[in-house]
C-alpha positions in Angstrom: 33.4 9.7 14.7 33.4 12.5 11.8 29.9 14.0 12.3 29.0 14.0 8.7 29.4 10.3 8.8 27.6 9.4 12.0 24.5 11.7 10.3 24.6 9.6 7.3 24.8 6.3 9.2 21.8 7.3 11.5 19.8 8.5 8.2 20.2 5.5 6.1 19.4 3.3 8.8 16.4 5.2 9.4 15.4 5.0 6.1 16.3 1.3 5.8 14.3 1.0 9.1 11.2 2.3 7.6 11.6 1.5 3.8 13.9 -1.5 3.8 16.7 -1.8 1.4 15.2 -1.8 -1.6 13.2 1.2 -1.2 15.8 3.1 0.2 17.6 2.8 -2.8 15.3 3.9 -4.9 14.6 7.1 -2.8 18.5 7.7 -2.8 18.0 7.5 -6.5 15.1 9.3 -6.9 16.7 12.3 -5.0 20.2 12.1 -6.7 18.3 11.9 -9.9 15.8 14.9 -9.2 18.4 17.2 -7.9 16.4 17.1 -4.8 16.7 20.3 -2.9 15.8 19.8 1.2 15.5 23.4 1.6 13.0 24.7 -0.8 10.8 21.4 -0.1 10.8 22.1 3.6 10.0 25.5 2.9 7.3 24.8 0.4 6.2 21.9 2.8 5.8 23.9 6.3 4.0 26.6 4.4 1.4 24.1 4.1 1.0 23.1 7.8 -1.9 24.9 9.7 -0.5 26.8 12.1 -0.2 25.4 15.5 -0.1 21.5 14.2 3.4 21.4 13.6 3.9 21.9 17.4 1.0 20.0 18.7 1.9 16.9 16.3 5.8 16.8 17.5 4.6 17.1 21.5 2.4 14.0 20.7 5.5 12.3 18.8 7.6 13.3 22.1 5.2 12.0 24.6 5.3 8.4 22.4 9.2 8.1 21.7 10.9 10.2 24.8 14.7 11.3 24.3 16.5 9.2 26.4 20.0 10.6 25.7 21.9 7.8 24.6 22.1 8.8 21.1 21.4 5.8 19.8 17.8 6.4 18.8 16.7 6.2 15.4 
């Protein structure tokens, strides 16, 4: 499967997951709308993070939802 479209099945039904449809919608509207740009909100978002909680928060996420190599997690 083209990459591109296996990344943008996994994200919607992540989103859908967590937002349901009708929210996930309006996100997908909201950041076609807004001319959202990923990069300079990461950016501005990560500056914000105390140092070190980044890392500590995403060992605690791993510990609670482990990589099981399938691929099929979402």
């Amino acid at each position: 499967m083209n990459n591109t479209v296996e990344i943008y099945d996994k994200g919607l039904a992540c989103l859908i997951e967590k937002l349901g449809v009708v929210q996930t919608e309006k996100f997908i509207a909201v950041v076609k709308r807004e001319n959202f740009d990923y990069t300079r909100w990461q950016r501005e978002y990560f500056d914000s993070v105390p140092e070190g909680s980044f890392t500590s928060e995403a060992s605690e996420y791993a510990k609670t939802n482990p990589y099981n190599g399938s691929g099929k997690e979402i």
